[in-house]
N, C-alpha and C positions, 0 to 999 in steps of 0.2 A: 430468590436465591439466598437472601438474609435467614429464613427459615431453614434451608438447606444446610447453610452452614452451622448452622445452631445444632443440629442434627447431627451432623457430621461429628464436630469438638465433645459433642454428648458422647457419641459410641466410641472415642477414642481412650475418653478418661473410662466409660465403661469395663474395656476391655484393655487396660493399661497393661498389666501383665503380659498379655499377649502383644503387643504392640511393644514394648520392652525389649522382649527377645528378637523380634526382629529388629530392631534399633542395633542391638548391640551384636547380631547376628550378621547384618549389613554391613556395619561399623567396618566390625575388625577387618570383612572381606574389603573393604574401601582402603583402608589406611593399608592393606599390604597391597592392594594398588598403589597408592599415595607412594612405596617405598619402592615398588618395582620400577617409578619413574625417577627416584633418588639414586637408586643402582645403576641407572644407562645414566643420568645426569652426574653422576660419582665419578663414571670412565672419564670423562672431559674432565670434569675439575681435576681431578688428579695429575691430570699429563699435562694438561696448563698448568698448575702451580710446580710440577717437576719441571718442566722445560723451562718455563720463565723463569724458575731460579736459579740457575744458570747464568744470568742475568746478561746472556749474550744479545747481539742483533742479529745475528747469523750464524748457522750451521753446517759446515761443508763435511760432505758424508760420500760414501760410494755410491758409484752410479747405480750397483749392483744392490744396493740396500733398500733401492724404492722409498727413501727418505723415512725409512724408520729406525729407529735410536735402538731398538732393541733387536734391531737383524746385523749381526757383527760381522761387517765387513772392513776389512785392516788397508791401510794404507802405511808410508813411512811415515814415521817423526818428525821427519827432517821436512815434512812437504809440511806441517807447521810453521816452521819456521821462514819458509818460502811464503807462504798465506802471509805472514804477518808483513813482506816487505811489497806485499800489490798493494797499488797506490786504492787509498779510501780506508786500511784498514789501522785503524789505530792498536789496536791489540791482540794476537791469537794466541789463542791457549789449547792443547790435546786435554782430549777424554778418552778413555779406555771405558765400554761397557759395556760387563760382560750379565746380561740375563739368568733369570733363577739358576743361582748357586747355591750352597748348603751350605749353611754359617751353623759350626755347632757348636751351642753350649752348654752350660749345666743343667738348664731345662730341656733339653733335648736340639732335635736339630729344626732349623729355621729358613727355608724358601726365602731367597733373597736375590735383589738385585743388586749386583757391585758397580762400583763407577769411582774408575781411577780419576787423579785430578793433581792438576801441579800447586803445591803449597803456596795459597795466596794468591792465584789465576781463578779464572772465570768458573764457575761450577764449584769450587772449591765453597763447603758451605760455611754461612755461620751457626753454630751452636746455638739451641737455646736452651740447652742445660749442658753442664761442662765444659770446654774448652772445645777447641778449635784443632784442628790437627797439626801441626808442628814439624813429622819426621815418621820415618819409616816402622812398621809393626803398631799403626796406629789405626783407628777406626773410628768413625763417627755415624752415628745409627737414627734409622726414622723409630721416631717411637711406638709404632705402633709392631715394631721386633720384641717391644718389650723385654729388650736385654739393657740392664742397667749400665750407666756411667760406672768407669771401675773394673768393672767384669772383664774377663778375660774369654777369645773368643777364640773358634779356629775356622781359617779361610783355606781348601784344600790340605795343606802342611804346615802351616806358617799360623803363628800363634799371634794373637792383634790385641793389643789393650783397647777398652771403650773409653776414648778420651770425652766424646760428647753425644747429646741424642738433637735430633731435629725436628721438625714437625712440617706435616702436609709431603712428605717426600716418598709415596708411592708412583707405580706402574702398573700395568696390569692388572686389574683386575683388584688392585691392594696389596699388592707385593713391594713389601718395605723396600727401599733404595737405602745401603749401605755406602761408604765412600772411605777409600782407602788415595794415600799418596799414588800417586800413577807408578812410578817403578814395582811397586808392590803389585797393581794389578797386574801389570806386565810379569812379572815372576808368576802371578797365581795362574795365568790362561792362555800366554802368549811363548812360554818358554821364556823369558827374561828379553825375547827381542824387542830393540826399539821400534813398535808398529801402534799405531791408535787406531779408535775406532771412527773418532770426530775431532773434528779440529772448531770450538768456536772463535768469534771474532768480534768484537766493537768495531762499529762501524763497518763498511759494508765494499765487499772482494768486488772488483772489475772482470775479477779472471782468475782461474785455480787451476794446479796444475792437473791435466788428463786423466780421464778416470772418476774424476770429482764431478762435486756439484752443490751448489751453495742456495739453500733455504734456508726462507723466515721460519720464525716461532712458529706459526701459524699451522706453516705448509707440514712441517715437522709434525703438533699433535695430530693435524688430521690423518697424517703417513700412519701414525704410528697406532691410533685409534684406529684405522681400517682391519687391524691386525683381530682387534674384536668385534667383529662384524655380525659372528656367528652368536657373539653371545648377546649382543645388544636385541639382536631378530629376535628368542627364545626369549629375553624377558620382556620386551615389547607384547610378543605375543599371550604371553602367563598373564602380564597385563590385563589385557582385553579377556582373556579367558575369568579374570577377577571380577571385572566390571559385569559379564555374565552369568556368573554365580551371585553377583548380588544382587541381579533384576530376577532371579529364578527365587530367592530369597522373601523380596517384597512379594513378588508375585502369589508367591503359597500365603502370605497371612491377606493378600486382600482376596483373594479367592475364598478362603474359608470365611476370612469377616463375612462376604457376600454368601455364601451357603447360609451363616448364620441370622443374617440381615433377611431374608427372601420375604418373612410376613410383612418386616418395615416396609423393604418396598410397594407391599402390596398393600400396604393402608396409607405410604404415600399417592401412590398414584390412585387410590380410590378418592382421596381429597384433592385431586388435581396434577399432583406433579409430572411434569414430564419426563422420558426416558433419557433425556438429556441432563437435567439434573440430579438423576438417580446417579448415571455416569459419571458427573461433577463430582456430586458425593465420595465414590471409591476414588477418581484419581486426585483428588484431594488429599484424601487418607494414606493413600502411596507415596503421594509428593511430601507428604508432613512427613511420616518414616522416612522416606529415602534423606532428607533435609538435617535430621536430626540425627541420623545414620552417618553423613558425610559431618558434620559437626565432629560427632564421637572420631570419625576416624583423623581428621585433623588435630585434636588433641592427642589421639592416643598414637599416632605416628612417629610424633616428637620422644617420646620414649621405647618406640620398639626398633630404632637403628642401633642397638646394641645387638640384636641377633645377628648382624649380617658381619664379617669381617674385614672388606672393603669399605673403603668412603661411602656414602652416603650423604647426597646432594637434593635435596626434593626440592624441584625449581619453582617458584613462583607463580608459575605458568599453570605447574598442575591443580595448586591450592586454588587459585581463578575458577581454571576449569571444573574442578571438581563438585560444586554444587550443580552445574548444568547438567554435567553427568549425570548428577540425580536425581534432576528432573526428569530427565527422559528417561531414566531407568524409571521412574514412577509415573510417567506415562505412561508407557510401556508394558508396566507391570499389570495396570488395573485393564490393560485390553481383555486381559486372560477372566476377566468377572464380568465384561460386559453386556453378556448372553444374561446374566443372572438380575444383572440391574433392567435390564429393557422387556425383560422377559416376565417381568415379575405380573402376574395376575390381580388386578385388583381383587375379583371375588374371591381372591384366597384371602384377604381380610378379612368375610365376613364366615370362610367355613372352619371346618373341621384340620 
């Protein structure tokens, strides 16, 4: 086998160039694998670090909303303030939140999610550039709006100064969360009536009044993640369609290696070799590309989530996985030469 592999490392540096282009061919089809698992792993981070900062222990939403933060179902105001006096609950605070609205400014207009909040209650964010919101016709922006501290915006009618920007405060898909004092959102969506969308709470409701319903963080992202179901299925599935362009990838350079190899073969097996180590041979050569392929596309991952506009999360899990993947992609690959290694003729080393 030691000679086998001597063999092998020979025709590899031989035909480096070739072996090259599939390397970087494989690669890149790997690493936008690598990033279609950062896209579905992106939806979760995002609605966890939105919903968690909030920084409630509880949620009480419509019954009608199937516990998702982005299906705007209104109750009164006043059933706040009734939540906050059920025994368990140390604090409730209203949300107003109202899904892709169009925030426009001088750059144009901007896809955005609003979310009213009472000055200095729960959801109510901190800043981490500019100030804090204070008072009415005020805004404070995820920064990935890219509308600066300062700037002046418009929400429906209603003109907002950018008092601060946040960070990690998307939905959907990457849809900045914007947040406005709560009477304001009520003016933008509600008609100025006192109605919310959610009432959060510290500490934890015994009982809310009819019509409601009171979920964890938890129960909330997964509600509210269901909402992209459609889309998680299609890039799951682009996924595996990636990982199959890139075994169709190895596959073509060790095929032709093996068309080009066919006399090797036959002057190995005329001194011995068997059709088992001929095979050794090519899936070795696939495993080494695929290996080196998944290398390239773990570096080169880490700089191409700037294409995407949404979060981008590439879990842990998949960088694990991923070299296994490409083993069995370069197992896999070298089935498609296996005719050509087993088949090989020794007396074709001695003719024409």
């Amino acid at each position: 086998m030691a000679p086998m592999l001597v063999v092998t490392l020979a025709d590899l540096t031989y035909r480096f160039r070739q072996f090259l282009i599939a390397v970087l061919g494989a690669g890149v089809v790997f690493a936008l694998a690598l990033l279609m698992a950062g896209l579905v792993n992106g939806f979760t981070t995002e609605t966890a670090q939105t919903v968690g900062g909030v920084g409630a222990d509880r949620w009480v939403l419509t019954v009608g909303s199937n516990g998702r933060i982005a299906a705007v179902g209104v109750f009164p105001e006043a059933d706040v303030a009734r939540i906050a006096r059920m025994p368990g609950v140390r604090r409730s605070d209203p949300l107003v939140i109202l899904p892709t609205q169009v925030l426009r400014t001088t750059g144009g207009d901007i896809t955005v999610n609003v979310v009213g909040v009472r000055v200095g209650g729960l959801g109510d964010p901190q800043a981490t550039a500019g100030g804090d919101l204070t008072g009415n016709d005020q805004v404070v922006v995820d920064v990935r709006s890219g509308v600066a501290v300062g700037s002046h915006v418009l929400l429906g009618s209603t003109r907002f100064r950018v008092v601060g920007q946040v960070e990690n405060r998307t939905l959907l898909a990457g849809t900045p969360m914007v947040y406005v004092p709560i009477g304001d959102a009520q003016r933008l969506a509600l008609g100025g009536r006192p109605l919310v969308t959610a009432a959060v709470t510290t500490g934890v409701p015994t009982s809310v009044p009819p019509g409601l319903r009171v979920l964890t963080n938890q129960a909330v992202e997964q509600s509210t993640l269901a909402a992209l179901g459609p889309a998680v299925s299609s890039i799951n599935n682009t996924k595996l369609l990636m990982w199959a362009i890139s075994g169709i990838i190895v596959a073509a350079l060790v095929y032709v290696s093996a068309l080009q190899r066919v006399r090797d073969f036959a002057v190995l097996k005329a001194l011995g070799s068997s059709s088992m180590a001929l095979f050794f041979s090519l899936a070795l050569q696939a495993i080494l590309v695929a290996l080196a392929a998944a290398l390239f596309a773990m570096i080169a991952s880490q700089f191409m989530d700037g294409l995407f506009q949404q979060p981008v999360s590439i879990p842990t899990g998949a960088f694990v996985a991923l070299p296994v993947v490409a083993v069995a992609v370069g197992l896999l690959a070298s089935l498609v030469a296996l005719r050509q290694a087993t088949g090989a003729d020794p007396a074709a080393a001695f003719g024409g």
